[in-house]
TORLUMNU-107833 format. One record per residue (C-alpha): z, x, y; residue number from 1. Coordinates in steps of 0.25 Angstrom, whole numbers. Each point is the difference from the previous one (the first is absolute). Layout:
BEGIN
    up  east north   n
     Z     X     Y NUM
...
//
This chain:
BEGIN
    up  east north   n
     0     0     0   1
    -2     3    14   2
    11     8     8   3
     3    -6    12   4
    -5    13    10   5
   -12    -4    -7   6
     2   -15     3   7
     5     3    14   8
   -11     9     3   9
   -12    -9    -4  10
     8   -10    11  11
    -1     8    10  12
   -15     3    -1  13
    -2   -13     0  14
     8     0    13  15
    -8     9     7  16
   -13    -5    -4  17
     3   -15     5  18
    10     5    12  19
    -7    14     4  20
   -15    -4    -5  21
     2    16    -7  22
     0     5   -14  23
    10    10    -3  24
     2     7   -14  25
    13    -5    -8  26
     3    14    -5  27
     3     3    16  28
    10    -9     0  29
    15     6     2  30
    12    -8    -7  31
    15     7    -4  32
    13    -6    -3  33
     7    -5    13  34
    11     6     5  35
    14    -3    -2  36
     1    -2    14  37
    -9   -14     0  38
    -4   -12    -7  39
   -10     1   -10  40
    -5     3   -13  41
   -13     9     3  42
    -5     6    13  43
   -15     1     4  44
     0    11    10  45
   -10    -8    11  46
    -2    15     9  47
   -14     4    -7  48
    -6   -15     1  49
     2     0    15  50
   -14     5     2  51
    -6   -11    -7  52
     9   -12     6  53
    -1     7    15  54
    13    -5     3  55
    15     4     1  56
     7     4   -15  57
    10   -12     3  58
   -12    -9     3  59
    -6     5   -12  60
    12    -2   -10  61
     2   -14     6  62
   -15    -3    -2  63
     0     4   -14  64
    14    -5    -3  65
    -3   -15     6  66
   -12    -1   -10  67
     7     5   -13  68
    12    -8     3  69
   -12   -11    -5  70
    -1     5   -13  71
    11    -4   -12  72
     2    15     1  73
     8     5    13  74
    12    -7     4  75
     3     4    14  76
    -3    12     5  77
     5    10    14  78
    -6    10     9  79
     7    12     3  80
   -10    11    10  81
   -13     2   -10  82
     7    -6   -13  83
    -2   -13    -4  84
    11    -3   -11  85
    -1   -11   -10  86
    10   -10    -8  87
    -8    -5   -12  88
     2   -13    -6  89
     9    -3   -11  90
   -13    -8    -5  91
    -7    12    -2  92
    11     8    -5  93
     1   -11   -11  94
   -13     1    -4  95
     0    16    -2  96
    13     0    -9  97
    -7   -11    -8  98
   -13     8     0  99
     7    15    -4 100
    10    -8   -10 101
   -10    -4    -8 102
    -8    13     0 103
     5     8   -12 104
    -7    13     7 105
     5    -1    14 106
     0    13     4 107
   -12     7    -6 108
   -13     3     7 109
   -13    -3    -2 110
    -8     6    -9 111
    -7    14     5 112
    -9     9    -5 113
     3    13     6 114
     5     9   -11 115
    14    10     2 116
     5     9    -9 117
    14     4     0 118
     4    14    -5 119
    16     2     0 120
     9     7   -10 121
    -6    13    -2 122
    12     7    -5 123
     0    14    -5 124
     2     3   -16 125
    13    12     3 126
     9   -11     4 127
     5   -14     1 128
    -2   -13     8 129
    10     2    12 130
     4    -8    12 131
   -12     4     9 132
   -10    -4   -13 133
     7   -13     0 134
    -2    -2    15 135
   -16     4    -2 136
    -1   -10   -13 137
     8   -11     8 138
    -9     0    11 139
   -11     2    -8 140
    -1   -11    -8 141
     6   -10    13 142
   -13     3     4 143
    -7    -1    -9 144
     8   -16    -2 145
    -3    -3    14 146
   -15     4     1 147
    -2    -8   -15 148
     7   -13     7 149
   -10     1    15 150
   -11     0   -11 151
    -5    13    -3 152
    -7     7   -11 153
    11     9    -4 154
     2    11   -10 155
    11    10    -2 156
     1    14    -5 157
     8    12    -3 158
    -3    14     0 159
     8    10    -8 160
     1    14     5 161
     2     5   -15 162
    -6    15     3 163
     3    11     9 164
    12    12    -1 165
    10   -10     4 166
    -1    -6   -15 167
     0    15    -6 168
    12     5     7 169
     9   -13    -9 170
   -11     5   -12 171
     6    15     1 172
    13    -3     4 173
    -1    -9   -13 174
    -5    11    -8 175
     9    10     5 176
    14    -8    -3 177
    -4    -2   -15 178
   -10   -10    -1 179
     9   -10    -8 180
     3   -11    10 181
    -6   -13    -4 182
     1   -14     6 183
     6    -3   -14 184
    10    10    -2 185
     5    -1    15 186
    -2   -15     2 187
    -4     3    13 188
   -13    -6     7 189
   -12     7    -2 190
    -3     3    14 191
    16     1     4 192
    -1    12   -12 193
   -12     7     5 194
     5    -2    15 195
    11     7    -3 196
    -7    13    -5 197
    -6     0    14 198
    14     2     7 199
     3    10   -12 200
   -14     7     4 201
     4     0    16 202
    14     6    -4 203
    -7    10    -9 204
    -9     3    12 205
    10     1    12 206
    10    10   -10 207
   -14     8    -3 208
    -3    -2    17 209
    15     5     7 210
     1    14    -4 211
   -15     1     2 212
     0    -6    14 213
    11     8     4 214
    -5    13    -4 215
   -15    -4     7 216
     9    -3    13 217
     5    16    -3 218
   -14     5    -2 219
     1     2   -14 220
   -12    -3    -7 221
     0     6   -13 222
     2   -12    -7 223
   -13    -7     7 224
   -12    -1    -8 225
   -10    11     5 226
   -11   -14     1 227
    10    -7     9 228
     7    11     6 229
    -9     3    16 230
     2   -15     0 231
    14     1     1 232
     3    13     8 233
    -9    -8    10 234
     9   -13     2 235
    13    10     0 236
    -7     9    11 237
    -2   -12     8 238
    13    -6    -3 239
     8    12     6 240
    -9     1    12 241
     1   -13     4 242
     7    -7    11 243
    14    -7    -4 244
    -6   -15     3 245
   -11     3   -12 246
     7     8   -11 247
     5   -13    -7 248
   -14    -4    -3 249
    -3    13    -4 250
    11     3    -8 251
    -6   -14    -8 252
   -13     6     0 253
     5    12    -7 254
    10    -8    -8 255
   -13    -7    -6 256
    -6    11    -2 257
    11     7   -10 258
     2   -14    -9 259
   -16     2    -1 260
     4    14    -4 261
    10    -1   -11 262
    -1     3   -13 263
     0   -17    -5 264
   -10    -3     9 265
    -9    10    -6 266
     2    -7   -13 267
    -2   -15     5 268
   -11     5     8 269
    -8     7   -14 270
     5   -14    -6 271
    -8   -10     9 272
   -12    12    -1 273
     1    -2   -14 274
    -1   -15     1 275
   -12     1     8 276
    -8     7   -12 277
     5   -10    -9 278
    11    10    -9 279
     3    -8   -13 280
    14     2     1 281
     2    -4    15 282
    -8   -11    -2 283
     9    -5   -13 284
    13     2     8 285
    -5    -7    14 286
    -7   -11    -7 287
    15    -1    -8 288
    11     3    12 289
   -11   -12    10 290
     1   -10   -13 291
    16     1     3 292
    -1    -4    13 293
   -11   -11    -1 294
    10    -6    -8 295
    11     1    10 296
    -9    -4    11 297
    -5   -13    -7 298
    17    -3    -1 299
     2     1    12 300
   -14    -7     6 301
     4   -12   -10 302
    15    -1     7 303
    -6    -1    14 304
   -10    -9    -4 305
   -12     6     5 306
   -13     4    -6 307
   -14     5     2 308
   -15    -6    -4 309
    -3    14    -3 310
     5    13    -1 311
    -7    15     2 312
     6    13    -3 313
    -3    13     6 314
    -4     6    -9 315
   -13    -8    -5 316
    -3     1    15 317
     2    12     6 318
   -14     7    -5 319
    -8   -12     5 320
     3     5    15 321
    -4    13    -2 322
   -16    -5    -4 323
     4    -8    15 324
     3    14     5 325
   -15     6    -5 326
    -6   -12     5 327
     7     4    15 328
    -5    14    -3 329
   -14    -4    -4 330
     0   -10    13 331
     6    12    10 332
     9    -8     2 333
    12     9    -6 334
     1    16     0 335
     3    12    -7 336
     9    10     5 337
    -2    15    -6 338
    13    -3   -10 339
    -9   -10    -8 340
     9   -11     5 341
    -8   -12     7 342
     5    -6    11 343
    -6   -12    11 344
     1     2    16 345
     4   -12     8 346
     4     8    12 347
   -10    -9     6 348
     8   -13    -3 349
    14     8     7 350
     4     5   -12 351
     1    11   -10 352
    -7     7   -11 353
     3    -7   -12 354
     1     8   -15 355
    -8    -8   -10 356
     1    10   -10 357
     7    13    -3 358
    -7    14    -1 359
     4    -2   -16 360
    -7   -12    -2 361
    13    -9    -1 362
    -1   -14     7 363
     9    -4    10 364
     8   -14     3 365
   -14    -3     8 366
    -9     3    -8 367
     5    -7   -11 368
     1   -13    10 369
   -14     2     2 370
    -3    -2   -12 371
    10   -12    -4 372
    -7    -8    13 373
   -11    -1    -6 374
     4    -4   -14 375
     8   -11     5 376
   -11    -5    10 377
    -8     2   -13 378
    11   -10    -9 379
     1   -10    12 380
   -11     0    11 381
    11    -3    10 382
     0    -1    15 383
    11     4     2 384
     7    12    -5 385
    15     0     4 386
     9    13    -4 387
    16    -3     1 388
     5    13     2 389
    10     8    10 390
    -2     3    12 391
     2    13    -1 392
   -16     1    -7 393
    -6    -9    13 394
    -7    14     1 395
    -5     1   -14 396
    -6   -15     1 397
    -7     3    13 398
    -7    12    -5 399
    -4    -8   -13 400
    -5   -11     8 401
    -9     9     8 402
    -6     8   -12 403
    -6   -12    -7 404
    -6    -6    13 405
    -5    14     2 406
    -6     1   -16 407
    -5   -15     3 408
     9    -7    -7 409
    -1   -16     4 410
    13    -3    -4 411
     7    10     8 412
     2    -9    14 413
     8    -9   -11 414
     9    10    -2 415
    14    -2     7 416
    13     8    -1 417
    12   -10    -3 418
    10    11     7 419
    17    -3    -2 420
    10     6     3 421
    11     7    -7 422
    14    -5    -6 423
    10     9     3 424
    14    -2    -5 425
    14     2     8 426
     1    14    -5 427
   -14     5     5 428
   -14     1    -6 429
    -2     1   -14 430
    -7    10    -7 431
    -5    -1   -15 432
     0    13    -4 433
    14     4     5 434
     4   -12    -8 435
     6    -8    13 436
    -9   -13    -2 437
     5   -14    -3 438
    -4    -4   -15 439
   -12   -13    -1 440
     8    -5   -11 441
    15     6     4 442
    -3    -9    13 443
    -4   -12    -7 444
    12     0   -11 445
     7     2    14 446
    -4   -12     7 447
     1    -9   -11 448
    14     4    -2 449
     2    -2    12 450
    -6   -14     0 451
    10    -2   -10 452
    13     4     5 453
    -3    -8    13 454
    -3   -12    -8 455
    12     0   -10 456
     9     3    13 457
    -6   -14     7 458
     5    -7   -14 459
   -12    -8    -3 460
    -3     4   -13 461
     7    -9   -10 462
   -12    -9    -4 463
   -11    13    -3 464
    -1     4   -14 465
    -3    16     0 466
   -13     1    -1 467
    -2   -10    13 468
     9     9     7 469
    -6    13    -4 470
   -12    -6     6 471
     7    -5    13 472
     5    14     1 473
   -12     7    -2 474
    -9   -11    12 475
    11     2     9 476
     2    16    -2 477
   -18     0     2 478
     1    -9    11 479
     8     8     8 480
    -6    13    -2 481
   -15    -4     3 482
     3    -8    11 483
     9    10     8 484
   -12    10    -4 485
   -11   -12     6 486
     8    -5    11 487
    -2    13     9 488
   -13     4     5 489
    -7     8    -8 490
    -4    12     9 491
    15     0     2 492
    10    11    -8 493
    10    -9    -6 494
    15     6    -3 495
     3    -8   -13 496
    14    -7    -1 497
     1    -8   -14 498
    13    -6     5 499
    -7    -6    12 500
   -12    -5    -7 501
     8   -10   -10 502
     9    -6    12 503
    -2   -16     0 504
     1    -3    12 505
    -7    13     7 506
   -15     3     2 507
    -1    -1   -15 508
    -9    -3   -11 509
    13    -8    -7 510
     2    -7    12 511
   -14    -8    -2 512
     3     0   -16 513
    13    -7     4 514
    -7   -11     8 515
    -9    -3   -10 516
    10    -3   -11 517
     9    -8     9 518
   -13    -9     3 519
    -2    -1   -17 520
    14    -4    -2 521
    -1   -12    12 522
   -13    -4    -8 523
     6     1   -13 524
    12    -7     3 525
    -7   -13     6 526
   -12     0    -3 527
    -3     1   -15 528
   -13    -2     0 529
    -3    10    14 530
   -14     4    -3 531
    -5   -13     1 532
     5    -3    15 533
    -9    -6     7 534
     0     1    16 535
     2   -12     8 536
    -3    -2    14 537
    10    10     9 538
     5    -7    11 539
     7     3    11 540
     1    15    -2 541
    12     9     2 542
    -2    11    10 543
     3     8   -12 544
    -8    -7   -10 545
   -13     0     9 546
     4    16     3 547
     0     1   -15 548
   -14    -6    -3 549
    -5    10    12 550
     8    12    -7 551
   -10    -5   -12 552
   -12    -1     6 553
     0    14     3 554
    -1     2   -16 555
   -15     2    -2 556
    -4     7    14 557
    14    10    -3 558
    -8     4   -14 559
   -13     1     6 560
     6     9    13 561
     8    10   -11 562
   -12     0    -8 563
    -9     6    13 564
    11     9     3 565
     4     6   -14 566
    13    -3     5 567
    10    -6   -10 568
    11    -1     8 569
    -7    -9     8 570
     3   -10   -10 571
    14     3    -6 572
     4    -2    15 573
    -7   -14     1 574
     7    -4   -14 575
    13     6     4 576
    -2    -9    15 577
    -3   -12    -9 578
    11     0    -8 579
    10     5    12 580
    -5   -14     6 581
     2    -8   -11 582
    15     4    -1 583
     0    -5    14 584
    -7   -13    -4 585
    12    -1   -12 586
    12     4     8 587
    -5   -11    12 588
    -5   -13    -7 589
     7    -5   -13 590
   -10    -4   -11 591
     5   -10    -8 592
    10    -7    10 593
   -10    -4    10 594
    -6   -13    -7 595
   -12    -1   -10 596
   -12     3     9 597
     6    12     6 598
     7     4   -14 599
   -15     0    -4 600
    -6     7    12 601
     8    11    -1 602
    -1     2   -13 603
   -13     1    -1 604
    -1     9    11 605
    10    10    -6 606
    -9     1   -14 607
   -13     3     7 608
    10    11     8 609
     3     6   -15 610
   -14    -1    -5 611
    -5     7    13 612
    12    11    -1 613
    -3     2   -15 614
   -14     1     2 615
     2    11    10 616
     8     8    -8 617
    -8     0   -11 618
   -12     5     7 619
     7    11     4 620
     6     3   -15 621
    14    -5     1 622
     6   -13    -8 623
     9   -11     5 624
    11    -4    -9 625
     3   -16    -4 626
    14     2     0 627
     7    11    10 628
//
C-alpha cells in the first residue's frame, strides 16, 4: 500500500497544478516529522515551492493546507514560517493499521533486481573466532538480513585465509612441542588448540628475539645472518643517529627486523617455501592441523547463527591472481622492478607503488584478491561487490578497486569496502598472537550465562521446563550481544561491556525482547485465539495510539533507508524506539479496563507492535522469545 509521503505528495501536485497552473516533480517535495514544539504528525517543508506559488511561505502553506483539509486524509493543519504542518485523520490512520495488519509482509521491499554479494567472516586458520570476528559476522550477516528484506538479489560468502606464514608458525611450533596434541586427547576445539600453538610460537620468538635485540642495539652482529646482516646494521645506524622524537619508531623498525631475524622465523619462513612447492609432508600436516580448526569454526558459526551461501579458501585462490598479475604485465599496466618483484604505479591517482608480487614469485594478500574478485564475479554476476572488513584495510580495498578498473574489469565500480570499527575492551586492545583476545565461544558461554543468572534472579522461571529455559538463555544472551555490536554505528570503534549490553531496561537488545514477550503473554491470557484478531474501525485515537500507528508506519521506509546505507544500526534503533514507545503506550492507557472496543483497539495495536519488533530482529539475525 501506499505510504502517505507518497499520498501526500501526489495531493499537493494536484494542488499546484489546479491553484498555480504549474507542474512540479513529487520527488522535489520535502516532508520530515514535525517538531515536538507544534501540532502535527508530518511536515511539508513549503520553502522550495515558493517559486512555483509566487507567493509568501505562509500563504503558500495556508493555500495548500486549506485544499487538503478537503481530503479524508488531513485533519487540520498549522503554518509556522515556511513549514506547513499537518494532523492526519483518525479515518486515514484507521484505514493504514487495517491495511498493514492484514499484510503478513509489511516491512519488505519490493522486488529488485540488482544483485549484491556479501563477503564477511574471513578468518585466518592460526587461531579462533574472537570478539572482533563476532563483530564483523554480526554485522555482516545484519546486512545481508536487511538488503534481503528491501528486496534485493542477495548472496553471501566467506573467504578463509588458510595459507601464508602465520598458519606455519602454529604448524612448527606444533611440530616442535612434540606433535602429540589432538582435538581428541586434549578436548579442546580444534581452532582454540591450534591457536594456541600460535601464542607458543610468539613466546618461542620474542625469547629467541630479547637477547638478540639487545646485543643488535650493542653493535654486536655475529649472531646475524651474513643475508640479513647490511640490512640491519643499516636501521641501528639510523637509529643512534637519530633525533629523540624519531628513535621510538625506529627502534620498531629494528625490533621488526630482529624477529624476521631469528632463528624460528627462518624455520617457519622455509616451512611456508615448502608449502608453495607443494612438500608432501607439509601439505599432509597443513591439510591436518586446518581440518581442526574448520571443525571448530563450524561450532562456533553454528552458535552465532550465521552462515554463508559459499565459501572460498585461499588457498585455491591465491594463483589465479598471479595470471591477473601477467595479464597487468602484458597490458603495461604493472612493472617489474630489477629484484623480479612486480609492482603497479598509482602515484597518479595520489598514492603509492603497490607490491603485487614478491622478487620470489610469492603472492601477496592482493594478488590473491585479485584473483578471488574474479572467481566470485564469475559464481555470481553480482552488481554489487561488498567486502565487510576493518577499517584498518580501507587502504587495501582502494588500491584493489583501482587495479581492476585499470585491467577492465566491469565489476569493479561495484566494489565497495563495508569498513567497521574495532572493539576494544576496558583493559585496551586486544592482540591475538599475545593471547590477550576475547574468545567467539568464551563470549558467547558468557553472555548466556549471564542471561541466565539475571533471569533466575528476577524469579520467573517456575513454569519453564530446562530445555525452554536453556533456550531462553541462549536468545537472551545473543540478543544482547549483537544488538550492543549493531546499535552503534558501524564506522564507530565500540568499547565492549557484556554487563551493559544485557540491561533490560537500557539501550539494549533484552529491552525490545522484554517488550515482546510482555505483549505475548497479554495475548495469550485474553485472547486464546489471537492470531485471528481482526481489526475493527479505530475511533477516537489516543495521542498515543495515533503516535504508535505513526511510529509503525515508519517500518518499510526505515528497511529501505538502512538498506541504502548499509547501516544496521539504523534499524535496531527504529526497533528499540518502537518498543521504547510501546511501553509508554502500556504504562499510559490500560488494555483491558477501558470497555470492549478500546480493549479490542489496543490489543490489536499491541500485536502488529510485536510482529513489527519480531520482524525487525529477525532481519537482523536476532530472535525474540515467547515468554521472557
Amino acid at each position: 500500500m501506499e505510504n502517505l509521503k507518497t499520498i501526500l505528495s501526489k495531493a499537493v501536485v494536484d494542488i499546484f497544478k489546479q491553484k498555480f497552473d504549474t507542474e512540479i516533480a513529487a520527488e522535489n517535495l520535502t516532508f520530515s516529522d514535525t517538531s515536538k514544539n507544534f501540532e502535527g504528525d508530518i511536515t511539508l517543508v513549503v520553502f522550495p515551492l515558493l517559486r512555483y506559488s509566487k507567493l509568501k511561505p505562509e500563504a503558500t502553506g495556508e493555500t495548500i493546507g486549506n485544499e487538503l483539509v478537503q481530503l479524508d486524509i488531513v485533519e487540520s493543519f498549522n503554518v509556522v514560517k515556511g513549514f506547513l504542518n499537518l494532523i492526519i485523520s483518525d479515518t486515514y490512520w484507521s484505514t493504514y493499521f487495517k491495511g498493514i495488519f492484514a499484510n503478513d509482509d509489511f516491512g519488505k521491499g519490493v522486488q529488485k533486481e540488482k544483485k549484491v554479494l556479501i563477503e564477511y567472516s574471513s578468518p585466518n586458520t592460526n587461531k579462533p573466532l574472537h570478539l572482533g570476528h563476532v563483530r564483523n559476522n554480526v554485522l555482516g550477516s545484519a546486512v545481508a538480513g536487511i538488503l534481503k528484506a528491501a528486496g534485493y538479489q542477495v548472496h553471501t560468502c566467506n573467504l578463509v585465509n588458510d595459507r601464508g606464514i602465520h598458519i606455519c608458525k602454529s604448524m612448527l611450533a606444533w611440530e616442535k612441542a612434540g606433535a602429540k596434541d589432538t582435538p581428541d586427547n586434549t578436548g579442546l576445539k580444534g581452532d582454540k588448540l591450534v591457536g594456541s600453538y600460535y601464542v607458543e610460537f610468539e613466546k618461542s620468538l620474542q625469547a629467541q628475539a630479547q637477547p638478540l635485540m639487545e646485543k643488535v642495539l650493542a653493535k654486536d652482529f655475529s649472531d646475524i645472518n651474513k643475508d640479513e646482516k647490511q640490512k640491519i646494521q643499516d636501521a641501528v645506524s639510523r637509529y643512534y643517529d637519530a633525533d629523540e622524537s624519531k628513535k621510538a619508531d625506529l627502534k620498531d623498525a629494528v625490533k621488526t627486523l630482529i624477529r624476521n631475524a631469528t632463528p624460528i622465523m627462518h624455520e617457519a619462513r622455509e616451512m611456508l617455501q615448502k608449502w608453495e612447492t607443494g612438500d608432501r609432508e607439509v601439505l599432509a600436516l597443513w591439510n591436518k592441523m586446518n581440518g581442526w580448526v574448520y571443525d571448530g569454526f563450524d561450532v562456533t558459526y553454528k552458535a552465532l547463527g550465521v552462515s554463508f551461501d559459499k565459501t572460498y579458501y585461499e588457498s585455491n585462490t591465491y594463483l589465479l591472481g598471479k595470471n591477473i598479475v601477467e595479464e597487468g604485465l602484458t597490458k603495461g599496466i604493472l612493472f617489474k622492478k630489477e629484484d623480479g618483484s612486480v609492482w603497479i604505479d598509482l602515484t597518479d591517482e595520489g598514492l603509492d607503488q603497490k607490491l603485487l608480487l614478491r622478487a620470489d614469485g610469492t603472492s601477496v594478500y592482493m594478488t590473491q584478491d585479485l584473483g578471488t574478485a574474479d572467481l566470485r564475479y564469475q559464481d555470481f554476476k553480482m552488481d554489487q561487490s561488498v567486502y565487510v572488513v576493518g577499517n584498518e584495510q580501507e587502504y587495501h580495498f582502494q588500491v584493489l578497486k583501482l587495479i581492476l578498473k585499470k585491467l577492465g574489469r566491469t565489476y569493479a565500480d561495484g566494489i565497495y569496502h563495508f569498513s567497521y570499527g574495532m572493539v576494544d575492551l576496558p583493559s585496551g586492545k586486544m592482540k591475538s598472537r599475545e593471547g590477550t583476545v576475547v574468545d567467539a565461544d568464551d563470549l558467547i558461554d558468557e553472555m548466556i550465562a549471564t542471561a541466565k543468572k539475571n533471569t533466575i534472579e528476577l524469579g520467573k522461571m517456575d513454569e519453564f521446563t530446562s530445555e525452554e529455559a536453556g533456550n531462553l538463555y541462549r536468545i537472551i544472551g545473543l540478543g544482547a550481544l549483537k544488538f550492543y555490536l549493531l546499535r552503534v554505528d558501524p564506522v564507530k570503534r565500540i568499547l565492549f561491556n557484556p554487563q551493559e549490553s544485557i540491561d533490560l531496561q537500557g539501550y539494549t537488545g533484552p529491552f525490545v525482547q522484554y517488550s515482546y514477550a510482555r505483549i505475548q503473554s497479554i495475548m495469550r491470557r485474553f485472547y486464546k485465539d489471537y492470531q485471528e484478531l481482526q481489526v475493527q474501525n479505530l475511533q477516537d485515537l489516543k495521542p498515543i495510539e495515533k503516535e504508535l500507528i505513526i511510529k509503525m508506519s515508519q517500518y518499510p521506509d526505515t528497511v529501505e533507508f538502512a538498506a541504502s546505507e548499509l547501516n544496521p544500526a539504523k534499524l535496531v534503533d527504529y526497533i528499540y524506539e518502537l518498543a521504547k514507545l510501546y511501553n509508554k503506550f502500556y504504562s499510559e492507557l490500560s488494555i483491558f479496563n477501558d470497555g470492549d472496543d478500546n480493549t479490542h483497539k489496543r490489543c490489536t495495536l499491541s500485536l502488529m507492535t510485536g510482529r513489527i519488533l519480531k520482524s525487525g530482529f529477525n532481519i537482523v539475525g536476532m530472535d525474540v522469545p515467547d515468554r521472557m
